[in-house]
C-alpha positions as CSV (number, residue, x, y, z in Angstrom):
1,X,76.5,64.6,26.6
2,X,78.8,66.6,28.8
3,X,77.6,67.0,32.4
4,X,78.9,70.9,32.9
5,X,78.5,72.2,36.1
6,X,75.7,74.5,37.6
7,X,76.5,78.2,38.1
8,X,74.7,79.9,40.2
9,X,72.3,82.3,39.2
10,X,73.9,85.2,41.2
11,X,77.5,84.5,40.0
12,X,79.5,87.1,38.9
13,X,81.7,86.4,35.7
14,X,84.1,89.0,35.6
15,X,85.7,89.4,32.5
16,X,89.7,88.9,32.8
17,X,91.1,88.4,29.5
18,X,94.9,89.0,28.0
19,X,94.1,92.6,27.0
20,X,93.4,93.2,30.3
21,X,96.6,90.8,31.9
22,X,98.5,93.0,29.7
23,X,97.6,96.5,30.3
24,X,97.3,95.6,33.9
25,X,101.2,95.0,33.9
26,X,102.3,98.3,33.3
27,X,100.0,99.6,35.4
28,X,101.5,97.6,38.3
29,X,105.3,98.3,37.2
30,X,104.7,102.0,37.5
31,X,103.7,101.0,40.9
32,X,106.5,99.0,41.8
33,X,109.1,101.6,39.8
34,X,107.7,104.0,42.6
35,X,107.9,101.6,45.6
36,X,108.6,98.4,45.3
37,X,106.7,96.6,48.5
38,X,105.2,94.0,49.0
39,X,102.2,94.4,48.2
40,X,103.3,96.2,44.4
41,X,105.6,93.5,43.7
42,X,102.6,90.7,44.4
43,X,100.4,92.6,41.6
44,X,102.9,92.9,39.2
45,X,104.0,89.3,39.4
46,X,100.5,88.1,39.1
47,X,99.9,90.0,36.3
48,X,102.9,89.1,34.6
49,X,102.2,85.2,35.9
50,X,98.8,85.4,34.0
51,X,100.0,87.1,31.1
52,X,102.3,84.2,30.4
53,X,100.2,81.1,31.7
54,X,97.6,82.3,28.6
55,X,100.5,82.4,26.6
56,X,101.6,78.8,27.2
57,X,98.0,77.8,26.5
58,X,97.6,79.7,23.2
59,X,101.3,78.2,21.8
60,X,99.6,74.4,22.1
61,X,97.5,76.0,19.8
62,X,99.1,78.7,17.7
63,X,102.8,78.5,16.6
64,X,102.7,82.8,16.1
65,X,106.5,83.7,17.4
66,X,104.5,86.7,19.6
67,X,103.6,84.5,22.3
68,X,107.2,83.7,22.9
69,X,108.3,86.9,22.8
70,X,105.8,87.8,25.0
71,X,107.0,85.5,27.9
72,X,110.3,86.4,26.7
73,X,109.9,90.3,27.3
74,X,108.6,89.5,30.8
75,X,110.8,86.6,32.0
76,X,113.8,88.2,33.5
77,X,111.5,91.0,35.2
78,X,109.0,88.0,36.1
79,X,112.0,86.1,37.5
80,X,113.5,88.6,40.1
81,X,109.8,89.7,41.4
82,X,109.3,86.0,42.3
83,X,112.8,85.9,44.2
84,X,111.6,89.6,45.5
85,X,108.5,88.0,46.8
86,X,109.4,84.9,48.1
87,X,112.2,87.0,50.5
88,X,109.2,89.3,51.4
89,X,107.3,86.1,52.3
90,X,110.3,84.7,54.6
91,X,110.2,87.8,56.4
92,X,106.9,86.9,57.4
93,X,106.8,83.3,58.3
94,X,109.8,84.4,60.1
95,X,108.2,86.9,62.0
96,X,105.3,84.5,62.6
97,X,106.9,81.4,63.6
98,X,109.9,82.8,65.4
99,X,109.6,83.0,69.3
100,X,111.1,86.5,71.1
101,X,114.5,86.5,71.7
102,X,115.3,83.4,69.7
103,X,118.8,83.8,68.2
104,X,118.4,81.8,65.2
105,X,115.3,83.8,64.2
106,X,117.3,87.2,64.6
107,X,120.0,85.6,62.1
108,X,117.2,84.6,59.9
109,X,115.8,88.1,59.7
110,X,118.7,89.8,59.2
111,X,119.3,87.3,56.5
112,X,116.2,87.7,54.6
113,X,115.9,91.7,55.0
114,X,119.3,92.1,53.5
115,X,118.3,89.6,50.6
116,X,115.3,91.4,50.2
117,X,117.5,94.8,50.0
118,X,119.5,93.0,47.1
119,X,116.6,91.7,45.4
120,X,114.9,95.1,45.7
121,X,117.6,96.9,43.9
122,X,117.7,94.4,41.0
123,X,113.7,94.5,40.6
124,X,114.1,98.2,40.1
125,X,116.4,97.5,37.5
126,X,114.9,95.2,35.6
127,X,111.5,97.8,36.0
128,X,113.4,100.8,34.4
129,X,114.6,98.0,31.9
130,X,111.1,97.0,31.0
131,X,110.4,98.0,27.4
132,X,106.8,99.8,27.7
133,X,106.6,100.4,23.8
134,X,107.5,97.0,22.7
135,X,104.8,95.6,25.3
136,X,102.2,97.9,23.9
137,X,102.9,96.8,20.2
138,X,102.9,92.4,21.6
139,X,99.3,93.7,23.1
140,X,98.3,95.2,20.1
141,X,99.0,91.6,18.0
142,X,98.5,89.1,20.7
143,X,94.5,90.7,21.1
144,X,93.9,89.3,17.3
145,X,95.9,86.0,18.0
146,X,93.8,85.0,21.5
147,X,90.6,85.5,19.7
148,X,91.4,82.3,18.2
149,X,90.2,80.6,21.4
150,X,86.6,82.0,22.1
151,X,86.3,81.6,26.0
152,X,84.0,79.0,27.0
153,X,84.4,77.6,23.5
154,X,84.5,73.5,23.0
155,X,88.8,74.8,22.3
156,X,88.8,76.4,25.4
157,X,87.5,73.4,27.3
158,X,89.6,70.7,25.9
159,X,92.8,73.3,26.6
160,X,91.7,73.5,30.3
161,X,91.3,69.5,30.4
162,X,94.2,69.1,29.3
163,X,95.6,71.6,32.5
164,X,93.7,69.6,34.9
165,X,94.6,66.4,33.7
166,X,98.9,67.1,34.2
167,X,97.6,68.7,36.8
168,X,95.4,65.8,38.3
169,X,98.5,63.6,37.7
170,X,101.0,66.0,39.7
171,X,98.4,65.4,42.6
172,X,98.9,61.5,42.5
173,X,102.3,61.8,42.2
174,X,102.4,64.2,45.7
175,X,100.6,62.0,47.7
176,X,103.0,59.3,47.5
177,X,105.6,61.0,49.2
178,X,106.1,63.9,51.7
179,X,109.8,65.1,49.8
180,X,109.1,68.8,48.7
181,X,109.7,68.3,44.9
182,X,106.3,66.8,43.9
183,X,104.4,69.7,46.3
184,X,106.6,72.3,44.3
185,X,105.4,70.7,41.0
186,X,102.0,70.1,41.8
187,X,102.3,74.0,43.0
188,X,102.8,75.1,39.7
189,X,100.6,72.9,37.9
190,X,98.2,73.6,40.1
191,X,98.6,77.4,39.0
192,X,98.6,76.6,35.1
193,X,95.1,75.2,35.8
194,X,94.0,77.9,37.7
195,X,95.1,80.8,35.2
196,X,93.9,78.5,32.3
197,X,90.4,78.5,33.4
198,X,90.7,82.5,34.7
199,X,91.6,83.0,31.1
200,X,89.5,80.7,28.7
201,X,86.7,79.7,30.6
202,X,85.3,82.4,33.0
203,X,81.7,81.2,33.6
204,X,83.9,77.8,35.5
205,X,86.3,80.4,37.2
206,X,83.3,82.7,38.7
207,X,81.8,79.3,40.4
208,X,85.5,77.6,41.1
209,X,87.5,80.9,41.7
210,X,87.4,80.3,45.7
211,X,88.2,76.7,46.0
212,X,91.2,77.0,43.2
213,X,92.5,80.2,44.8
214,X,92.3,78.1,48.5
215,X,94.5,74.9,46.9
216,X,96.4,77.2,45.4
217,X,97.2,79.3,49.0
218,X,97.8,75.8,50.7
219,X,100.3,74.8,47.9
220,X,102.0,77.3,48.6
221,X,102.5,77.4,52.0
222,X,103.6,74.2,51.8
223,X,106.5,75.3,49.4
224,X,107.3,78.6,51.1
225,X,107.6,76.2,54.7
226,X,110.0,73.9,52.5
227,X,112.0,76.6,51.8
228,X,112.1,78.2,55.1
229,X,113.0,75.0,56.2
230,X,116.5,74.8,54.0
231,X,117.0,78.8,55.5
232,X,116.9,77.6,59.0
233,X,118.7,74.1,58.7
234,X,121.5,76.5,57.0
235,X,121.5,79.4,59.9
236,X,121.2,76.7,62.2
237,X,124.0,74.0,61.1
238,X,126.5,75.1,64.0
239,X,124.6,76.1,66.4
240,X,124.8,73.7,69.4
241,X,121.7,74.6,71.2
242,X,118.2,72.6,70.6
243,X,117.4,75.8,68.7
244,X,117.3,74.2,65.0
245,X,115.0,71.1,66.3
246,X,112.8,73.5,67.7
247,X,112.3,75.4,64.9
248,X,111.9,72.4,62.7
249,X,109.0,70.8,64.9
250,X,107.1,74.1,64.5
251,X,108.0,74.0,60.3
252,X,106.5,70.2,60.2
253,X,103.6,71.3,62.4
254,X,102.5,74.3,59.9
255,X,103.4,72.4,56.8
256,X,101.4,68.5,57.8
257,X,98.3,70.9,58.3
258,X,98.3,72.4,55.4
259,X,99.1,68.6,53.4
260,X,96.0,67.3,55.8
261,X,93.6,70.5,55.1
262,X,94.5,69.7,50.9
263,X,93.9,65.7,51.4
264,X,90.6,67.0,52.9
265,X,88.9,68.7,50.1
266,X,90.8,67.0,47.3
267,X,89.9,63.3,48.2
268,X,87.2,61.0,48.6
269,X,83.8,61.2,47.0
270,X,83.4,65.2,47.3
271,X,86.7,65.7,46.1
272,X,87.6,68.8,44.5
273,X,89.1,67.3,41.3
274,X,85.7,65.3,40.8
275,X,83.9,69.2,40.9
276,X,86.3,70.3,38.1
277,X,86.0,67.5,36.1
278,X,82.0,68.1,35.7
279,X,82.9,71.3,34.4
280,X,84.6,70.3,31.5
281,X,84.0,68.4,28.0
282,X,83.2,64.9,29.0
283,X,81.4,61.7,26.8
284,X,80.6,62.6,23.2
285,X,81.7,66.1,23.8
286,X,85.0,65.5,24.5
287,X,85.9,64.1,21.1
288,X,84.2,67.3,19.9
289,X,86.2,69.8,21.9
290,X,89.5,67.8,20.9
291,X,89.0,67.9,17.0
292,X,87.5,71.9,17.6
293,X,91.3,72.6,19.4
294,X,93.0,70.4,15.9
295,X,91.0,73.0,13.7
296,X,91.9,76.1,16.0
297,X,95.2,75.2,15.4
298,X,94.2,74.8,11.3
299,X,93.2,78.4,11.3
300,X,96.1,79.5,13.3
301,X,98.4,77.9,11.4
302,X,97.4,77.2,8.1
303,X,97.2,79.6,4.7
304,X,95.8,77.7,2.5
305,X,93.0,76.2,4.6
306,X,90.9,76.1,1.3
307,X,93.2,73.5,-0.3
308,X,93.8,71.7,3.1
309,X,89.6,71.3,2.9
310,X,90.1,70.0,-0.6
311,X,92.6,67.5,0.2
312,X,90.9,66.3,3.6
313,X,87.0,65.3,1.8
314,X,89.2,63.4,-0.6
315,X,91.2,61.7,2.4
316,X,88.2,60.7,4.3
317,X,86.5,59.6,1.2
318,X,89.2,57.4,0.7
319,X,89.2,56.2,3.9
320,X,85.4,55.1,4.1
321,X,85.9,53.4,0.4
322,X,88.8,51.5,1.9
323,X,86.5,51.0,5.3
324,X,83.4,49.4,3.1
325,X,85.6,47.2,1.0
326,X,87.1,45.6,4.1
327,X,90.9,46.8,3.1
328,X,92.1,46.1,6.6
329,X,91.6,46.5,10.7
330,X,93.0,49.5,10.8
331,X,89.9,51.1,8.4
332,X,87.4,49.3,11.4
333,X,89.4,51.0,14.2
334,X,87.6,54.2,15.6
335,X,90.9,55.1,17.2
336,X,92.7,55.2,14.0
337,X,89.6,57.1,12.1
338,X,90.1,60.0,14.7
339,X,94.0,59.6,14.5
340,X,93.9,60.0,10.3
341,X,91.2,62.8,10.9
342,X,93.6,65.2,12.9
343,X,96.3,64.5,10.0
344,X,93.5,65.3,7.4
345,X,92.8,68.7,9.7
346,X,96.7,69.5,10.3
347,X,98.5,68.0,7.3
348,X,98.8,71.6,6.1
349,X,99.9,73.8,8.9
350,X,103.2,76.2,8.9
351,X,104.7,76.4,11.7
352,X,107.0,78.7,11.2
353,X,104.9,81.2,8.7
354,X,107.1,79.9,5.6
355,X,105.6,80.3,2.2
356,X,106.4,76.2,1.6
357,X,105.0,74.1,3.9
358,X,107.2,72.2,5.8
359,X,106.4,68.8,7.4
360,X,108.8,68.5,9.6
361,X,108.3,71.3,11.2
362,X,104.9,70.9,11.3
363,X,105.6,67.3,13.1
364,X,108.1,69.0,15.3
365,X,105.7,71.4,16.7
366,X,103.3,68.8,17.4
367,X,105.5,66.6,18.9
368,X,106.1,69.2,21.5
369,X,102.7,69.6,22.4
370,X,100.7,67.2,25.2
371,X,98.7,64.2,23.3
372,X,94.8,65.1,23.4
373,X,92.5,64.1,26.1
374,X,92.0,60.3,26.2
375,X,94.8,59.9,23.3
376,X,97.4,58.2,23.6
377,X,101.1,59.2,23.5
378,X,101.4,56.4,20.3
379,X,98.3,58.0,18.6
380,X,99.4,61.4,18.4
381,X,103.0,60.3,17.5
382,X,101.4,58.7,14.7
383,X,99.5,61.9,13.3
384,X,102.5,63.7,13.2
385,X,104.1,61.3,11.6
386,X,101.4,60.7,8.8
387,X,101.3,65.1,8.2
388,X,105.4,64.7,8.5
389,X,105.1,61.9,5.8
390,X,102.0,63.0,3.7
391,X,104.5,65.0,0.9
392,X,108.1,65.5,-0.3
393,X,110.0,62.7,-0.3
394,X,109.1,59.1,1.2
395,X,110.4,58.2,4.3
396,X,113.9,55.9,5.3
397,X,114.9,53.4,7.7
398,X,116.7,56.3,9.8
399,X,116.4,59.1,12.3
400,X,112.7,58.8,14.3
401,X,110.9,56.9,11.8
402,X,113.5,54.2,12.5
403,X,112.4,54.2,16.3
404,X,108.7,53.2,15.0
405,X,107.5,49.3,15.3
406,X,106.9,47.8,11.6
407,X,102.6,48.2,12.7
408,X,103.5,51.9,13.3
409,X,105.3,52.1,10.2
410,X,102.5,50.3,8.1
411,X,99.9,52.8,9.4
412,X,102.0,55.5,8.7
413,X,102.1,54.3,5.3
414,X,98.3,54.2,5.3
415,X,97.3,57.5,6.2
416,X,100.5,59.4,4.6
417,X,99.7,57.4,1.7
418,X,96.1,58.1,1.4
419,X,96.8,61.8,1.8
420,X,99.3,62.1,-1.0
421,X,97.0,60.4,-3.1
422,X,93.9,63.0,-1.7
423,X,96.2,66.0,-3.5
424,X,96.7,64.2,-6.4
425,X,93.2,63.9,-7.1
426,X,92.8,67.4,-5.9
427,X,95.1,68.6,-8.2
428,X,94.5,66.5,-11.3
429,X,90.8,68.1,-10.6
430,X,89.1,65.2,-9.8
431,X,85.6,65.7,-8.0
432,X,85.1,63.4,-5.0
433,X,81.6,61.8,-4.5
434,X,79.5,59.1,-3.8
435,X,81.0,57.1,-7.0
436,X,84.3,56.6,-5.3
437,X,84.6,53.0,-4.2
438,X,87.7,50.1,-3.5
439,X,87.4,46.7,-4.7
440,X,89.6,44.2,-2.9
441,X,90.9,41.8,-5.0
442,X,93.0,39.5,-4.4
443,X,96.2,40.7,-6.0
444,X,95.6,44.3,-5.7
445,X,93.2,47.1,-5.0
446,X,91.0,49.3,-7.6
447,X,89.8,52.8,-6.6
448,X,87.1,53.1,-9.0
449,X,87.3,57.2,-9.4
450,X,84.3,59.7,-10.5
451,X,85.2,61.8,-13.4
452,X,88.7,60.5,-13.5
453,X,91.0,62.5,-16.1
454,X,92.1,60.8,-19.1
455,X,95.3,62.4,-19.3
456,X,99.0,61.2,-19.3
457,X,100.1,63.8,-16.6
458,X,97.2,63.0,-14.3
459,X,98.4,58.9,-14.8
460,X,101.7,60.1,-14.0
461,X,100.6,62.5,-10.7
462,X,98.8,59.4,-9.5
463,X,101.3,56.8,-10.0
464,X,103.8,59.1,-8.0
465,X,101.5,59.6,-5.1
466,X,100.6,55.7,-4.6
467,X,103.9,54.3,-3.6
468,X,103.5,55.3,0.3
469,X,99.9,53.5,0.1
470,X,100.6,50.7,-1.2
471,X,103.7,49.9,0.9
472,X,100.9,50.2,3.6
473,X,98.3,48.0,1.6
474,X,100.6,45.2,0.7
475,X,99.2,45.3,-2.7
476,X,99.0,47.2,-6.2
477,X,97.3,50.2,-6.2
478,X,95.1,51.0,-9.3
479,X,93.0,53.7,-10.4
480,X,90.0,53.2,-12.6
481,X,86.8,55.8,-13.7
482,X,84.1,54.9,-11.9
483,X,80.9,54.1,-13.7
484,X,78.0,57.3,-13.1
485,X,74.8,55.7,-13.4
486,X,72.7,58.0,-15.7
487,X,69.1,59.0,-14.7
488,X,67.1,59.0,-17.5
489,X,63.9,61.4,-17.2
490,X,60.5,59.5,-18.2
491,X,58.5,62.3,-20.0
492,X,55.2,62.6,-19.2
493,X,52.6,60.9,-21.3
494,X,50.8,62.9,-23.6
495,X,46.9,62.5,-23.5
496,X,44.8,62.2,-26.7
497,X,43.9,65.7,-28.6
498,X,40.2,65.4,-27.9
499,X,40.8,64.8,-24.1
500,X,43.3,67.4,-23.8
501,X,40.7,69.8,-25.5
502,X,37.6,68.9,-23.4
503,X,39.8,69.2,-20.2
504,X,40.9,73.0,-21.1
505,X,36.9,74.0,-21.9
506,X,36.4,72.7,-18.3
């Protein structure tokens, strides 16, 4: 079971969610049409920031063109706030690290206030710009669409793992090296997980709130000393007094103690990471959470979920005939089970709303997205695969599915296969149940069928719908009614006239 992590009793969950992100944001760009400080521009961009990290989130899960749009609306606005801000922030380092009288400072500050007077005038363009109404109406749809993802759901917690683990990763990378690059990356990971868990999970944010918010405030003095750094080597390139070195020694002093104070709570055995991690879907649950984010997708995505729940019970009953006759490894392999499971969940998604679906895309948008927790990059490849080959015509020797080893190709084969033949038999109306059972014989394989149609077009829908499966089987393919074993009813014995007679006087 998954250890989650004890709240105290007297924490405060505050509810944050995207309606309130969004409305939030143009309550702060009235703010910052009327004054722009620092201060107003710090709100707005961390509303905006939010609004848009919950928006990555939700598209892993939900293909709904709004959330793009959404980002898309904000992104220019959201992009000259953060230049905005991080001029405003100069200012101050400046101001803090600069010693009286110092030349290169005074070129520094009259650098970064006449950037910040630039920068200013463009925010307040991009603010008039803003389209209020169209915001409104992307609240409006997006409120349905994040419902989708309960907060503190098993969804919710396999989306945040999946933050903390690029996350995590970003970490190890950093502490290889002291080049800025991997601190500015682990930065914004670092913020992704943060505004994740703000936005999904808020009985983890009320208890984690203070240490992610300090990381975060380390991280990013690190990166706003980086680039102060790059300011002063540039002010500084011609000047021929020991003024740049100074100033360099001072950077280095402030930016290794914020590196040490982060190694400090993020390693060893009371490392911050190792907290998180508690928090979130672990052991048996994990596999849980991961299959409740394939379904979220499923309801996002998919139109005809009823027929996709058709078509998946004949799959997996397929699967376990094929698994108790011994058809193969693969059938034994728990990884592959859960691997043809999220095809038998997501073979029917629409990516991009269409009335047909459309397997490519579907394998397309999946592609895109991070493997599950504990999958690997291989497994997930191969479930898009299997949904991308599960209908139309079969796959050839070209394009990706040329890039796939002949194992990869013969599993494919398997689990496209065994879905094609799943909607045959739904649509042929075949009933799954306990009756369906594979014989392996030495030159081919029955599936012995319950209530198998005698009909030439459901022969003919089968025969079609076999090819991929028994490319993967290496053998025939053949269908056959499978024998119902008829309960007879005993009835009861009927006692003799006189006995029945004496017991009713009784």
């Amino acid at each position: 079971m998954a250890v989650m992590i004890p709240l105290t009793p007297s924490a405060r969950i505050e509810r944050r969610d995207l309606p309130f992100w969004m409305d939030r944001v143009l309550e702060k760009l009235e703010k910052v049409r009327q004054s722009p400080d620092a201060h107003a521009v710090h709100d707005l961009r961390v509303a905006l920031r939010r609004c848009r990290s919950l928006a990555a989130v939700m598209q892993e899960v939900d293909a709904h063109p709004a959330w793009e749009e959404m980002r898309r609306t904000g992104r220019k606005l959201f992009r000259v706030l953060g230049d905005l801000r991080d001029a405003q922030v100069q200012e101050a380092w400046v101001k803090q690290l600069a010693p009286e009288g110092d030349p290169v400072g005074v070129r520094l500050l009259d650098r970064v206030r006449s950037e910040e007077e630039r920068l200013r005038e463009a925010a307040l363009r991009k603010a008039a710009k803003f389209d209020d109404k169209h915001w409104r109406h992307l609240a409006k749809v997006l409120a349905h669409r994040v419902r989708l993802v309960p907060p503190g759901s098993p969804a919710a917690g396999c989306l945040a793992l999946e933050r903390m683990e690029e996350a995590r990763e970003l970490h190890r990378r950093a502490l290889r090296t002291e080049r800025p690059k991997p601190w500015h990356k682990l930065r914004i990971g670092m913020k992704r997980f943060r505004y994740a868990v703000e936005g999904i999970l808020p009985e983890q944010h009320a208890a984690w709130s203070e240490d992610l918010k300090r990381v975060q405030d380390l991280l990013g003095d690190v990166h706003d000393l980086d680039v102060l750094l790059e300011l002063v080597r540039e002010e500084a390139a011609d000047d021929s007094t020991d003024h740049l070195g100074e100033w360099v020694e001072r950077i280095e002093k402030e930016r290794s103690a914020r590196i040490d104070n982060y190694r400090q709570v993020t390693l060893g055995t009371t490392s911050l990471w190792n907290h998180w991690r508690l928090g979130l879907p672990s052991n048996g649950n994990l596999e849980i959470a991961v299959m409740e984010r394939l379904r979220t997708t499923q309801r996002a995505c998919d139109p005809h979920r009823r027929k996709t729940a058709q078509t998946a019970r004949w799959a997996k009953a397929i699967f376990e005939a094929f698994q108790r006759a011994q058809c193969g490894p693969l059938f034994s392999d728990p990884k592959m089970l859960r691997v043809f499971e999220a095809a038998t969940i997501l073979h029917g998604i629409h990516p991009q709303e269409s009335e047909q679906a459309q397997p490519r895309e579907a394998r397309k948008f999946l592609a895109k997205l991070p493997a599950p927790p504990e999958w690997t990059a291989e497994e997930w490849n191969l479930a898009g695969w299997a949904i991308r080959c599960h209908r139309g015509k079969e796959p050839k020797g070209n394009g990706g599915f040329a890039q796939l080893s002949a194992e990869q190709k013969k599993r494919v084969f398997l689990f496209a296969g065994m879905l094609r033949v799943a909607r045959a038999l739904r649509k042929i109306g075949a009933m799954p149940g306990k009756e369906l059972r594979a014989e392996l014989l030495p030159d081919v394989v029955k599936l012995y069928v319950p209530e198998l149609p005698d009909a030439p077009e459901a022969e003919l829908r089968l025969n079609d719908a076999k090819h991929l499966l028994e490319r993967g089987l290496g053998k025939p393919l053949l269908f056959a009614p499978a024998k119902v074993e008829q309960k007879t009813l005993t009835p009861p014995e009927k006692k003799p006239l006189l006995v029945r007679a004496a017991a009713a006087s009784d």
